[in-house]
N, C-alpha and C positions, 0 to 999 in steps of 0.2 A: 265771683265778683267780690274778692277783697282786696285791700289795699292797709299801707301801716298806718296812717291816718284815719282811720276808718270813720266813716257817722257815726253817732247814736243812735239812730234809728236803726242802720242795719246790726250794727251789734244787738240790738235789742230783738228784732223779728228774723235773723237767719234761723236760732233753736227750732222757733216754727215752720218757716219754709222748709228746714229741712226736715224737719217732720212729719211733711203733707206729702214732703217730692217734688217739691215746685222749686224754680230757678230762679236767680235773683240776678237782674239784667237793670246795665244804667236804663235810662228814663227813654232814650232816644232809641234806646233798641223796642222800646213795648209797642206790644200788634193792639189791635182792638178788643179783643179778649181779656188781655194779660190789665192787670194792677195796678196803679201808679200810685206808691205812698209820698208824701209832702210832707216837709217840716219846714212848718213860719212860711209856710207858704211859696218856698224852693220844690221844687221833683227830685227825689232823692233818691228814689227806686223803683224798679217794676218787678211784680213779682208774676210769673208764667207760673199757673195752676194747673199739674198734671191732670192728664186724662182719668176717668172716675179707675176705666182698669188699672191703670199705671199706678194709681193710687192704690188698690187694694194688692196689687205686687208689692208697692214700698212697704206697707201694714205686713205685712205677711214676713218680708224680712226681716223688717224691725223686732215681728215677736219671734223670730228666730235666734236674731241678736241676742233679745232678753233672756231668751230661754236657755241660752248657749250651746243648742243643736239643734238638726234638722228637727222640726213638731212633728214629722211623721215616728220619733223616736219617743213620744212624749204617753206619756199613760193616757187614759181612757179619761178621767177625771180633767187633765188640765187641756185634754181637747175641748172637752164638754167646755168647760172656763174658756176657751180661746172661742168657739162659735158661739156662744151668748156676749163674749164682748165685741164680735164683729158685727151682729147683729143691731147690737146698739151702737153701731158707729154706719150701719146703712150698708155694709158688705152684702147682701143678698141681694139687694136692688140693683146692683151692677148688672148687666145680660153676663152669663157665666159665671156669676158668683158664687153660687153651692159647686160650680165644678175645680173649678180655682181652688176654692177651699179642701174641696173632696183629696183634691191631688197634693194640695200641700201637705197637708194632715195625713195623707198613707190612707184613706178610709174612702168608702163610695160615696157617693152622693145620697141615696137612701139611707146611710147613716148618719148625714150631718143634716139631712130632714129627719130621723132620728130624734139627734139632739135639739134639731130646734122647735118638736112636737111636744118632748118632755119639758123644757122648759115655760113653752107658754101655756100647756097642763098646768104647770106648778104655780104660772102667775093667776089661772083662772081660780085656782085653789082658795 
């Protein structure tokens, strides 16, 4: 949903929607679920918030993106770095979330319980 004209508003929150995963649909398309943002009191946009899994696939790509290759190629260290920042973004709470991860990461699930037994070790520290 862009046009050359565009809002303010949406120039200002697509960075985020695209962020999250979520779709950005004029006002008359939004279900009961989805968003409606308002400026001065107009419907300017709705925003459809991916599903929690769909969300932790977009996350998972994006740190692929940053990383500029697949994370199952990535050292032992910047895994460890990669499930303590999912963890703080709610990744494990998903149903399937250590295995999502496990598979992303090239490593078992016992490993990335693993990593995330050592780190809350080291915050009880």
């Amino acid at each position: 949903m862009t046009t050359a004209g565009e809002h303010p508003l949406i120039t200002a929150v697509k960075p985020l929607v695209d962020a999250m995963g979520g779709r950005m649909l004029v006002p008359e398309q939004a279900e009961p679920d989805d968003v409606v943002l308002a400026w001065e009191g107009e419907d300017v946009l709705a925003v459809r918030l991916p599903q929690l899994a769909d969300s932790l696939d977009h996350i998972l790509a994006a740190l692929e993106r940053r990383h500029g290759m697949p994370l199952a190629e990535l050292d032992r260290k910047s895994k460890q770095e990669i499930v303590r920042a999912l963890e703080a973004r709610g990744a494990f709470s998903v149903r399937h979330g250590v295995e999502t991860v496990a598979g992303a990461l090239g490593v078992s699930r016992f490993t990335v319980y693993n990593y995330l037994n050592r780190e809350n070790a080291a915050k009880g520290k």
